[in-house]
DSSP file (Angstrom, degrees, kcal/mol; ACC not computed):
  #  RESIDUE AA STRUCTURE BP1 BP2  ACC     N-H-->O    O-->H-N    N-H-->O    O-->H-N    TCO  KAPPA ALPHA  PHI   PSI    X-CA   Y-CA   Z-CA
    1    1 A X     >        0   0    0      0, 0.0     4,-2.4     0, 0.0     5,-0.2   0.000 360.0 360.0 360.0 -38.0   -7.3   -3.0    2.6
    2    2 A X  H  >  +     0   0    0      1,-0.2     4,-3.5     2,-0.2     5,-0.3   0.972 360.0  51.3 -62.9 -42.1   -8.3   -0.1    0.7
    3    3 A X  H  > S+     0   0    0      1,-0.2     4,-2.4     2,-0.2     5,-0.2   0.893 109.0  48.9 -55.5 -31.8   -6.9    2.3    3.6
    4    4 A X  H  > S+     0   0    0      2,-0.3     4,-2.2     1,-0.2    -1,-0.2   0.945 108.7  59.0 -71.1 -47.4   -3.4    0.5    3.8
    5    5 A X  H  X S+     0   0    0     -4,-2.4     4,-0.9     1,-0.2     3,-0.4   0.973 113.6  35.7 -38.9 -58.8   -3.4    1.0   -0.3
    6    6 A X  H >X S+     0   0    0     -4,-3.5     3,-1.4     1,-0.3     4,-1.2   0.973 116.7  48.2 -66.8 -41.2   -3.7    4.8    0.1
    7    7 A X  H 3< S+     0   0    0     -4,-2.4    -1,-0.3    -5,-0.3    -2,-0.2   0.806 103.0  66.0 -73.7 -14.5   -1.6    5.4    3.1
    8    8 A X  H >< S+     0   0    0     -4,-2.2     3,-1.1    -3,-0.4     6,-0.6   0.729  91.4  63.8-100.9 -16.4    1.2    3.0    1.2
    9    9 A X  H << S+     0   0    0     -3,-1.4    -1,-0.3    -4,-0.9    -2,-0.2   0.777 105.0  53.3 -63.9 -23.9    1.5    6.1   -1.8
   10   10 A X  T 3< S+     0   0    0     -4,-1.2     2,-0.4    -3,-0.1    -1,-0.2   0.686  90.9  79.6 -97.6  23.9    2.8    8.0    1.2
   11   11 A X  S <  S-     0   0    0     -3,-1.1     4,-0.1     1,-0.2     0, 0.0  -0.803  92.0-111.0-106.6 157.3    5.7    5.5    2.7
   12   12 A X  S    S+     0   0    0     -2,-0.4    -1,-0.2     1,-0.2    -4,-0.0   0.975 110.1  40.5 -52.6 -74.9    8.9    5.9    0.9
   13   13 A X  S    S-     0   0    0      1,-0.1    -1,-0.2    -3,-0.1     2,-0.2   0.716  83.0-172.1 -26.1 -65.7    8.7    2.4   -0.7
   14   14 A X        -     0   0    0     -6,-0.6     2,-0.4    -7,-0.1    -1,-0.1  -0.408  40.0 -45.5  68.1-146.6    5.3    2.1   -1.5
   15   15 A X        -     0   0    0     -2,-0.2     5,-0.1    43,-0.1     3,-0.0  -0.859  57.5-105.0-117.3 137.9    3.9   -1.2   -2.8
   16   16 A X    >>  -     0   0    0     -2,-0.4     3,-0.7     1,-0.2     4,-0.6  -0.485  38.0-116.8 -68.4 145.1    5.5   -3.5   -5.4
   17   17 A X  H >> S+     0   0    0      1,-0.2     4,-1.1     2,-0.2     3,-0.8   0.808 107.4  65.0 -29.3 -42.2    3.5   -3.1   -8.8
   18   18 A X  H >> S+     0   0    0      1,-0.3     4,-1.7     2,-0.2     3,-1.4   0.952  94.6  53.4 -72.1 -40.0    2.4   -6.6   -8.9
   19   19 A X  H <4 S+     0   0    0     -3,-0.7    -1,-0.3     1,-0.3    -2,-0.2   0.517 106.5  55.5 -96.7  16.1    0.3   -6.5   -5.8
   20   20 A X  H <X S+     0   0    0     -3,-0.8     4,-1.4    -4,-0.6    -1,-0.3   0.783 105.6  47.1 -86.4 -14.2   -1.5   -3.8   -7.1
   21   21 A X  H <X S+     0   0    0     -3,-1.4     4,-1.7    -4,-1.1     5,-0.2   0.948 115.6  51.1 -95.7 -84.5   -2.4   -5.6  -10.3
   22   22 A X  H  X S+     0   0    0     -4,-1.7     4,-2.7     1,-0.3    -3,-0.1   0.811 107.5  53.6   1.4 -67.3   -3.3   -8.3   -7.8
   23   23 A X  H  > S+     0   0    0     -5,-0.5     4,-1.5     2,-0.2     5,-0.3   0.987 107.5  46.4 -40.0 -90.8   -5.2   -5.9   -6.2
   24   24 A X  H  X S+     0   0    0     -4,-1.4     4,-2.4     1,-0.2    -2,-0.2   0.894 106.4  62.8 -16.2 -65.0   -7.3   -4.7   -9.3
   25   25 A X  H  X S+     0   0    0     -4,-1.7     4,-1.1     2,-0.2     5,-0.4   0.793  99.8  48.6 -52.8 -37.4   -7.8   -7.9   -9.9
   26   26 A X  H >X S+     0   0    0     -4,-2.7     3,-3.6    -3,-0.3     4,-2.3   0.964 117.2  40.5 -30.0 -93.5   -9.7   -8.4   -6.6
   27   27 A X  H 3X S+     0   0    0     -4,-1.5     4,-1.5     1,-0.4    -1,-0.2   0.739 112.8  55.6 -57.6 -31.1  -12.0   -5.4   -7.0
   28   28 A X  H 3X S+     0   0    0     -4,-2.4     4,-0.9    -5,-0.3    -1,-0.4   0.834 108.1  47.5 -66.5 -28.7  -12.4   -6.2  -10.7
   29   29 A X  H XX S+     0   0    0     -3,-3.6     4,-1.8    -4,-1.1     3,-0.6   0.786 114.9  51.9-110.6 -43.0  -13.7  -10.1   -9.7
   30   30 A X  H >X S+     0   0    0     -4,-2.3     4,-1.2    -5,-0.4     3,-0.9   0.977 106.2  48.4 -75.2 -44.4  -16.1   -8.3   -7.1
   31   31 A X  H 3< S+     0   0    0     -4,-1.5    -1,-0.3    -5,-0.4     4,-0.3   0.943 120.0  40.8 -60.8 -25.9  -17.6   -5.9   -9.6
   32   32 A X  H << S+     0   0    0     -4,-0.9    -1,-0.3    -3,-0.6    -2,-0.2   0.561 115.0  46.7 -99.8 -10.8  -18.3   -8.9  -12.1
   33   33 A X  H XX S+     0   0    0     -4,-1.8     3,-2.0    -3,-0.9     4,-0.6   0.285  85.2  97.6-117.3   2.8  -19.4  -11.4   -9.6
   34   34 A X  G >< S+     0   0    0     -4,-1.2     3,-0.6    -5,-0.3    -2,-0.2   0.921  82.4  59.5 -71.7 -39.2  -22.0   -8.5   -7.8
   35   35 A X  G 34 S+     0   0    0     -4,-0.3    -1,-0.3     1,-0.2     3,-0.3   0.412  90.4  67.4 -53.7 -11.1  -25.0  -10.1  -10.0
   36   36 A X  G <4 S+     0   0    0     -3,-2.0     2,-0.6     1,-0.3    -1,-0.2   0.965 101.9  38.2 -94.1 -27.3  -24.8  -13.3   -8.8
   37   37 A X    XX  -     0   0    0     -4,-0.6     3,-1.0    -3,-0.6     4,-0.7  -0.849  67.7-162.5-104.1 107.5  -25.9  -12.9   -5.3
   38   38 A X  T 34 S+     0   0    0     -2,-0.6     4,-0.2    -3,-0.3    -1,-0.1   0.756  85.3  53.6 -66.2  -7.2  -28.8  -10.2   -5.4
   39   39 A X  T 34 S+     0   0    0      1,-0.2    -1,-0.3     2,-0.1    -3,-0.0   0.871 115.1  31.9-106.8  -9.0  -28.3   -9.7   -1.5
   40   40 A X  T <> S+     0   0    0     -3,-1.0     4,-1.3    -6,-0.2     3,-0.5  -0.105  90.0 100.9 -95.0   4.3  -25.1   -9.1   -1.2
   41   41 A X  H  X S+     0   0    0     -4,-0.7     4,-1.3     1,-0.2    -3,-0.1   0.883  84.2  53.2 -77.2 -38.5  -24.4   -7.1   -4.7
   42   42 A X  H  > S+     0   0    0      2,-0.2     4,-0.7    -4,-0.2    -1,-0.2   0.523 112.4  44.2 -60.7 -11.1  -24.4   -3.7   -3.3
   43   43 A X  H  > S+     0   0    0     -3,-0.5     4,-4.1     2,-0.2    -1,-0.2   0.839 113.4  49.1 -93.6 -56.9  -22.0   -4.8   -0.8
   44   44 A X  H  X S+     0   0    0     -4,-1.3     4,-0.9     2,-0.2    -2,-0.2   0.635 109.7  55.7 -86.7 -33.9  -19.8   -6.7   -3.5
   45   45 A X  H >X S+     0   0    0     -4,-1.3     4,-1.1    -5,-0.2     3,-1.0   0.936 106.7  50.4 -98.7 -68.8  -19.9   -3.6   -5.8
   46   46 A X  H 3X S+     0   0    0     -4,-0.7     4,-3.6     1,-0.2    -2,-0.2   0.790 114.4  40.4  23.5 -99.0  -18.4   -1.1   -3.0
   47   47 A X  H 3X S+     0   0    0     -4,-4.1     4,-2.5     2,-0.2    -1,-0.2   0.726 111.2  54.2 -61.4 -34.7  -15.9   -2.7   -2.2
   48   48 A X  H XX S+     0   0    0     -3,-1.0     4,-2.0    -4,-0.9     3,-1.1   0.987 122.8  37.8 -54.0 -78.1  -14.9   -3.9   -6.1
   49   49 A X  H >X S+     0   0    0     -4,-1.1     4,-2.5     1,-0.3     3,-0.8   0.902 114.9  53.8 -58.9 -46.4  -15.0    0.1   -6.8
   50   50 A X  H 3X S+     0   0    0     -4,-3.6     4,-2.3    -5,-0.3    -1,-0.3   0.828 106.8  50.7 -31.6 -53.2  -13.4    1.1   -3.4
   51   51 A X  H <X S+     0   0    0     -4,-2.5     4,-1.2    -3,-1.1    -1,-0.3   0.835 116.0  39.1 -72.5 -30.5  -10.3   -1.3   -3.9
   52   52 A X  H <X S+     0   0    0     -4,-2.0     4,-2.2    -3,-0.8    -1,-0.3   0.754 112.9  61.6 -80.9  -9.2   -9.4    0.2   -7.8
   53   53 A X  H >X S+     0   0    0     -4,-2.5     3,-1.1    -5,-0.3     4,-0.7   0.957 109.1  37.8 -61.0 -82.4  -10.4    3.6   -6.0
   54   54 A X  H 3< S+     0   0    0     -4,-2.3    -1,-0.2     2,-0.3    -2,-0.2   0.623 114.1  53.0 -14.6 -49.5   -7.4    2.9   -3.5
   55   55 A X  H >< S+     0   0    0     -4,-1.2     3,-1.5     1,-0.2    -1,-0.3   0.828 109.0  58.8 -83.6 -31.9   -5.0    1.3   -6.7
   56   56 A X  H X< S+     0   0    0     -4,-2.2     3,-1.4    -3,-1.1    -2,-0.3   0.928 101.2  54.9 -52.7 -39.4   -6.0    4.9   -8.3
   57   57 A X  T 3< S+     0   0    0     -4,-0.7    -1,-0.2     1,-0.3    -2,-0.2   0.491  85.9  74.7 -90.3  -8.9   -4.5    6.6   -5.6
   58   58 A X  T <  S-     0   0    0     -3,-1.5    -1,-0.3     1,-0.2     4,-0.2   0.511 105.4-103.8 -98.0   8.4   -1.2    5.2   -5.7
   59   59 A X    X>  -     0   0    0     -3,-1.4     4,-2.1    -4,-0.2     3,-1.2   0.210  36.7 -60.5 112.3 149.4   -0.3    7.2   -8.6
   60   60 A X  H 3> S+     0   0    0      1,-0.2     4,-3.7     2,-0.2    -1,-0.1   0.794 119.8  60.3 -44.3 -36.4    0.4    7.0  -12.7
   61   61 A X  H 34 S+     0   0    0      1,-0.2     4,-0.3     2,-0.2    -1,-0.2   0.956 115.9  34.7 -42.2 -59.2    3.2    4.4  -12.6
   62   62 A X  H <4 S+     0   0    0     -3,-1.2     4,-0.4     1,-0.2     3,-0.3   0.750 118.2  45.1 -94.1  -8.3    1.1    2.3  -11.1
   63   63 A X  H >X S+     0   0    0     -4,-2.1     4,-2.8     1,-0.2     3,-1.1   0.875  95.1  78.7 -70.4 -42.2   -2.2    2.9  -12.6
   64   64 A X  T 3< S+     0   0    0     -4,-3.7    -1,-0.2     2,-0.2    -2,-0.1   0.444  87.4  48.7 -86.6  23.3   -1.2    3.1  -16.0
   65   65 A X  T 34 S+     0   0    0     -3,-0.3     3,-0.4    -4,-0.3     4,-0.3   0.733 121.6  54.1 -57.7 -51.9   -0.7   -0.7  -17.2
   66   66 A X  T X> S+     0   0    0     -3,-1.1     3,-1.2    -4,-0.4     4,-0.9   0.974  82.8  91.4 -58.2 -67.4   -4.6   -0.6  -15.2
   67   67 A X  H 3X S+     0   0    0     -4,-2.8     4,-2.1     1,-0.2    -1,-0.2   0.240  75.7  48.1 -55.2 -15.9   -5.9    1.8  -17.0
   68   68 A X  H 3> S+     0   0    0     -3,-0.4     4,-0.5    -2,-0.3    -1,-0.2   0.864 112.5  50.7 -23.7 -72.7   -7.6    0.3  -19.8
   69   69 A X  H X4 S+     0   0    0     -3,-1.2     3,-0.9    -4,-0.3     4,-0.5   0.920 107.6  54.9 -49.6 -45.3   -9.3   -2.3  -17.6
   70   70 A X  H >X S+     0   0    0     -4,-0.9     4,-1.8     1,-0.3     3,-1.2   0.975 104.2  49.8 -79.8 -49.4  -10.5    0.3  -15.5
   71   71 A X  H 3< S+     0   0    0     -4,-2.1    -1,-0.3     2,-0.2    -2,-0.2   0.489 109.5  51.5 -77.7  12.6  -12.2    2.5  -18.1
   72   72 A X  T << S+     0   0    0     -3,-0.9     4,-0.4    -4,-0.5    -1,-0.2   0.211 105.9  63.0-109.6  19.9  -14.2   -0.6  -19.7
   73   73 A X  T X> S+     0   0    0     -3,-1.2     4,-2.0    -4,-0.5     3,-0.6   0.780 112.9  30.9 -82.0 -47.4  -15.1   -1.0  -16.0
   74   74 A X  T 3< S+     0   0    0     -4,-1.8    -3,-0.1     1,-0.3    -2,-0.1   0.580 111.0  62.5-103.3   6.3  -16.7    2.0  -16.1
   75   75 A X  T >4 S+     0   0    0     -5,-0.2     3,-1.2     2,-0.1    -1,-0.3   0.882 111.7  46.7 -70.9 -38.6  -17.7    1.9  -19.7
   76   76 A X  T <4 S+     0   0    0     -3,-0.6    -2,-0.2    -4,-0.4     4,-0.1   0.702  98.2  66.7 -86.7 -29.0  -19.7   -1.1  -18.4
   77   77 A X  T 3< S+     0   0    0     -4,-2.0    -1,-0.3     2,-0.1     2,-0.3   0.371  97.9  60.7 -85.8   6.6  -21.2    0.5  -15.3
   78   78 A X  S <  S-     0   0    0     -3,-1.2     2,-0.1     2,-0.0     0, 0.0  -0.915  96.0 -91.4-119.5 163.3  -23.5    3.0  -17.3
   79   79 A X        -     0   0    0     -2,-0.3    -2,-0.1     1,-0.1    -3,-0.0  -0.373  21.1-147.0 -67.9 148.7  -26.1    2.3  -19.7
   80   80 A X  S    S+     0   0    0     -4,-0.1     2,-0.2    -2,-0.1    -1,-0.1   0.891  82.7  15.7 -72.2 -36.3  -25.3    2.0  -23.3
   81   81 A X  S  > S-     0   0    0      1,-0.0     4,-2.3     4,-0.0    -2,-0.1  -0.582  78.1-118.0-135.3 165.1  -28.6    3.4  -24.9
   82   82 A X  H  > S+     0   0    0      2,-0.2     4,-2.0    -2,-0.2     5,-0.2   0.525 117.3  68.3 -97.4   1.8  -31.4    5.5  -23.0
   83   83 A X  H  > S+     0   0    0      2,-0.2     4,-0.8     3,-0.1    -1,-0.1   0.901 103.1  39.5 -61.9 -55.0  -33.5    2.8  -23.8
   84   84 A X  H >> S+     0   0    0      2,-0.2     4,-3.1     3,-0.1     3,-1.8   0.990 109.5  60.9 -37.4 -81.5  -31.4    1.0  -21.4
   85   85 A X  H >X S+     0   0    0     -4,-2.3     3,-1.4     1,-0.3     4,-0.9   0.745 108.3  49.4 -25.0 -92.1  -31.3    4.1  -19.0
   86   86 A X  H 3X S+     0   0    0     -4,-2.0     4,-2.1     1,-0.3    -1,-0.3   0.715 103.7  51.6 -62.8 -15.6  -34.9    3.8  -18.7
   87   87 A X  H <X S+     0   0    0     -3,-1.8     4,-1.3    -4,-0.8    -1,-0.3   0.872 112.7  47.1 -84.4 -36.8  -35.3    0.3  -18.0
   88   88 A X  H << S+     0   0    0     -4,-3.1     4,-0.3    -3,-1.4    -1,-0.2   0.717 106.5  61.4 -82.8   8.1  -32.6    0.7  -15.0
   89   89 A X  H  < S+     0   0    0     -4,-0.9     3,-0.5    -5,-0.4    -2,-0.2   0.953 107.4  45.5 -62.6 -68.6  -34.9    3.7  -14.2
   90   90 A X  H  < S+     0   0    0     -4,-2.1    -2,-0.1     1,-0.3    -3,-0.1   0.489  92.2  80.5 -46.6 -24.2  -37.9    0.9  -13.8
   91   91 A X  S  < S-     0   0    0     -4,-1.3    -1,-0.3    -5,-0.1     2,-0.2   0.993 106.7 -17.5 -78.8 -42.4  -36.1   -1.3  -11.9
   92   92 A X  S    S-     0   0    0     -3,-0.5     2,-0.3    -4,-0.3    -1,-0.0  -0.591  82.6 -61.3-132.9-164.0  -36.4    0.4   -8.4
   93   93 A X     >  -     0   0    0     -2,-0.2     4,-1.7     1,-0.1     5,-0.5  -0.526  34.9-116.7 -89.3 152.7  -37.3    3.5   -6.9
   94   94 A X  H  > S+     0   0    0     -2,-0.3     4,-2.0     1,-0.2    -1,-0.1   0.831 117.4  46.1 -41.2 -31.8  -35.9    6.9   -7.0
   95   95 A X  H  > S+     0   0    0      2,-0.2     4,-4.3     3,-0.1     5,-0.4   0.923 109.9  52.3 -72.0 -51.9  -35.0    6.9   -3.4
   96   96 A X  H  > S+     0   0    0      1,-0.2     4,-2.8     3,-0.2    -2,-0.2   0.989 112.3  50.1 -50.3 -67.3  -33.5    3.4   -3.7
   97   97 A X  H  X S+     0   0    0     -4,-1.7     4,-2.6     2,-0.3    -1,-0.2   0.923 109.9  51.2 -17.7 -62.0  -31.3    5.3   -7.0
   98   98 A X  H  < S+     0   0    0     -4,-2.0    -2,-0.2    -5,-0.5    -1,-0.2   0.991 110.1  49.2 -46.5 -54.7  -30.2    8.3   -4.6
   99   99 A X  H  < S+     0   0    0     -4,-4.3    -1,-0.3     1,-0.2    -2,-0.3   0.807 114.0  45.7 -64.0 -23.1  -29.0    5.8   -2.1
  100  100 A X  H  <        0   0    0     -4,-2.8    -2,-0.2    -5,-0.4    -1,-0.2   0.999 360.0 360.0 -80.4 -52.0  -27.0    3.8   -4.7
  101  101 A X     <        0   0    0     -4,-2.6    -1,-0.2    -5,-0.1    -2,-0.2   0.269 360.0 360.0 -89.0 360.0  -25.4    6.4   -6.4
């Protein structure tokens, strides 16, 4: 889904607004719903960023209604405090860290 998103900035047409917003919504539902299954959250967070990665790509018209949402997505994906930062330090290992990031 993500590829069709990007390749679809390059057809003359492109994609109607709405099922980019649509779209968003998807990858936004995934990024919020990645906590519930701890075996599948890595998976479920991917694909959430991939698919607004993809709605980025289709250019300012259609991003900027999104953009809001999309930078308290990524307000939300870092720690607030380094007190924080250290406790998601704790949770696993550095190698485990490399590979997520």
């Amino acid at each position: 889904l993500a590829s069709l998103l990007s390749a679809a900035n390059l057809t003359p047409n492109g994609i109607p607004h709405t099922r980019g917003k649509i779209i968003f919504n998807v990858g936004e539902e995934l990024l919020r719903s990645a906590s519930q299954n701890s075996r599948i959250s890595k998976d479920r967070t991917r694909a959430g960023w991939m698919l607004i990665a993809a709605i980025m790509s289709l250019g300012s018209s259609c991003v900027k209604g999104l953009l809001p949402r999309c930078m308290l997505l990524w307000r939300n994906a870092f720690p607030k405090s380094p007190k924080d930062l250290e406790s998601e330090k704790a949770r696993g290992d550095a190698f485990t860290w490399l590979i997520s990031l």
